[in-house]
Residue frames as qw, qx, qy, qz and C-alpha x, y, z in Angstrom:
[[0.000, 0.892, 0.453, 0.000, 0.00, 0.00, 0.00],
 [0.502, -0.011, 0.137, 0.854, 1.43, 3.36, -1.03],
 [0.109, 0.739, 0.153, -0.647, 0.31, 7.47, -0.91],
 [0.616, 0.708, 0.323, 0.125, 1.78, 7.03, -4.67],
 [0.036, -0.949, 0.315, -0.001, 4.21, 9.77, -3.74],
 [0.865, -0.064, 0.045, 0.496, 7.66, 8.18, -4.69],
 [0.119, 0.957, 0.031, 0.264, 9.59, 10.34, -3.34],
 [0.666, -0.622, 0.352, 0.211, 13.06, 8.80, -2.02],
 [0.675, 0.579, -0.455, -0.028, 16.05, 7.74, -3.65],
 [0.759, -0.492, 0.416, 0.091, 18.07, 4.58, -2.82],
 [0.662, -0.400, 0.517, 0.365, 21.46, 3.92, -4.17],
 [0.148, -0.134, 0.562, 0.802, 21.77, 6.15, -7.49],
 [0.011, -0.302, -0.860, -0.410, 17.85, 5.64, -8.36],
 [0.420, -0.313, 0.144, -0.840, 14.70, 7.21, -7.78],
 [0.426, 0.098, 0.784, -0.441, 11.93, 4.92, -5.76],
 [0.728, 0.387, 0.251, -0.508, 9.69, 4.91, -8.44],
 [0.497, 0.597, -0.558, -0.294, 11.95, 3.09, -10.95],
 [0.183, 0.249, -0.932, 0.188, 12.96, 0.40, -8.42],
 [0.572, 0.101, 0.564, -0.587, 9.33, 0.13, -7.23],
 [0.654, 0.550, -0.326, -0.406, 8.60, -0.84, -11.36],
 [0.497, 0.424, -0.757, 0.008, 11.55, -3.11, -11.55],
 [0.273, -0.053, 0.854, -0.439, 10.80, -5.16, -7.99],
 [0.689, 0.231, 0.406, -0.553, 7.47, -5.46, -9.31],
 [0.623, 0.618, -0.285, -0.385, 8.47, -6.65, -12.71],
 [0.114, 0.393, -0.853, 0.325, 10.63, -9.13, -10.97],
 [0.435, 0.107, 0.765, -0.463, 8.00, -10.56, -8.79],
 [0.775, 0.424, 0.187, -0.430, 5.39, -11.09, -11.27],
 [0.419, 0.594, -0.674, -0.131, 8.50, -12.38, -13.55],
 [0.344, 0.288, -0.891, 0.062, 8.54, -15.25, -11.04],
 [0.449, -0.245, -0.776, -0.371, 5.24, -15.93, -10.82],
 [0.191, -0.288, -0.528, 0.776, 4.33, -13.89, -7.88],
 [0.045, -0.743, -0.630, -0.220, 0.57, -12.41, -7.81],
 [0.330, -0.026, -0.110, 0.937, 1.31, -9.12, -7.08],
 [0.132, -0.808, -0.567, 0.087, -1.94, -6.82, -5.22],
 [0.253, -0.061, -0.401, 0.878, -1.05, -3.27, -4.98],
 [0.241, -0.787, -0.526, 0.212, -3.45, -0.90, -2.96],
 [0.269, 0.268, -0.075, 0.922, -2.98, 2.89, -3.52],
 [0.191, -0.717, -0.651, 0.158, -4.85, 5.22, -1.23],
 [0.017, 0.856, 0.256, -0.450, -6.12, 8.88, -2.47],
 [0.504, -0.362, 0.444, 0.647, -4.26, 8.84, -5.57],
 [0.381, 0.514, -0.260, -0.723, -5.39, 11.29, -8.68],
 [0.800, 0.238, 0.550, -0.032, -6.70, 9.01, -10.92],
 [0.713, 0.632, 0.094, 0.289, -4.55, 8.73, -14.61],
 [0.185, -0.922, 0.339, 0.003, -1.57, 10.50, -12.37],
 [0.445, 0.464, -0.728, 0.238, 1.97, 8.84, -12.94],
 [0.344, -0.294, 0.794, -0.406, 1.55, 7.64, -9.25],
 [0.760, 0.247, 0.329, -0.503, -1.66, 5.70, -10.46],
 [0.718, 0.562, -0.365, -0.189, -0.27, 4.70, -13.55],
 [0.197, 0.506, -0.801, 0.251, 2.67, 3.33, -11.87],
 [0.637, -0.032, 0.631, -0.442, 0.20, 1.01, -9.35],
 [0.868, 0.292, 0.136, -0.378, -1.65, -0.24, -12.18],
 [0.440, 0.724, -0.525, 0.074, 1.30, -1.38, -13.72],
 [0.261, -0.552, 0.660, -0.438, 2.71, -2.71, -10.48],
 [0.743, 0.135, 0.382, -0.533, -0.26, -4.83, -10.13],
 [0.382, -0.121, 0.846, 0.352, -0.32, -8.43, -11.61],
 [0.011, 0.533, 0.497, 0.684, -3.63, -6.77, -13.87],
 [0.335, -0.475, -0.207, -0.787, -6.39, -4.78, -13.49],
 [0.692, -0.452, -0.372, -0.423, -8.02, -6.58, -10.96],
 [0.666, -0.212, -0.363, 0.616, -4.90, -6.68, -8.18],
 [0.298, 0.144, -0.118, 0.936, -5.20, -3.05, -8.35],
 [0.169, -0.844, -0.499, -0.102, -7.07, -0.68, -5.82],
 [0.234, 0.060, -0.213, 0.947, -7.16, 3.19, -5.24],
 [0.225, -0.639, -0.731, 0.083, -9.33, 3.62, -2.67],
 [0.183, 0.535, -0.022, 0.825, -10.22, 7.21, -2.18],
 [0.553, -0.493, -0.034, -0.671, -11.78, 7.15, 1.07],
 [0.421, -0.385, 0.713, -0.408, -11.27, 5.07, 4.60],
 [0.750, 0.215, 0.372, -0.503, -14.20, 3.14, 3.81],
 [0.713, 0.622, -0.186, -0.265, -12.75, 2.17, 0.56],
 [0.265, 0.611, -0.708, 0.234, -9.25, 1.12, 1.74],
 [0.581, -0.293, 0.647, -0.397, -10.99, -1.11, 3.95],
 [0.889, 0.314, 0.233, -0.238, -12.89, -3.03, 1.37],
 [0.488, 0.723, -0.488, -0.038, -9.89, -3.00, -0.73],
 [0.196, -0.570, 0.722, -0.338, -8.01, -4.60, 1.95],
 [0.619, 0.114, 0.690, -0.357, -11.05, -7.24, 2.75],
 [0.888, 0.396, -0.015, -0.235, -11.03, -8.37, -0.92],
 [0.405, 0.594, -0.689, 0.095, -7.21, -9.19, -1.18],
 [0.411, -0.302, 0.757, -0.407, -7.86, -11.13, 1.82],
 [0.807, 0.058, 0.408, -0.423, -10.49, -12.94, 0.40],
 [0.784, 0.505, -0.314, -0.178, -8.96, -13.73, -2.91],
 [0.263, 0.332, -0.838, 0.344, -5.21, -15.15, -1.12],
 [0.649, -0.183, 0.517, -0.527, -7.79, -16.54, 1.25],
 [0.929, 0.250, 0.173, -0.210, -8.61, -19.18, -1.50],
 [0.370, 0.599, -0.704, -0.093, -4.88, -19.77, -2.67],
 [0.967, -0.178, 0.165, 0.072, -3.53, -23.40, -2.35],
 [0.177, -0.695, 0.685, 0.132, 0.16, -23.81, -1.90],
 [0.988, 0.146, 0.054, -0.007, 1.13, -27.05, -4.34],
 [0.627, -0.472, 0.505, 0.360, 4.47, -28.56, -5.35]]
């Protein structure tokens, strides 16, 4: 979950480039990837950068409101609620 606001830099990079490339990595190795943004301009680079993030549409919420960030919250639960861990 994220304000959207990359605004650090670690080790020569901005945050939002290495937030892109972790995610592109995880989902590269078959990692469902949920992200949750909360109050974030909709079609803003932060937003863009979520959806993206996200393993599609449907991993991705930007809740604008408490109320919203809850439900957001209480559907990722439900969905990793129904994984099954196989060999």
């Amino acid at each position: 979950m994220t304000d959207g606001s990359y605004n650090q830099k670690y080790t020569g990079s901005d945050s939002r480039t290495q937030a892109r490339e972790t995610c592109k990595e995880m989902k590269k190795a078959g990692v469902t990837v949920y992200s949750v943004g909360f109050k974030i301009s909709k079609g803003s680079s932060p937003d863009e950068t979520m959806k993206q993030c996200a393993s599609s549409n449907e991993y991705y919420y930007n809740a604008a409101k408490g109320d919203a960030l809850k439900q957001a919250f209480r559907d990722v639960a439900l969905k990793i609620a129904d994984l099954r861990i196989t060999e």
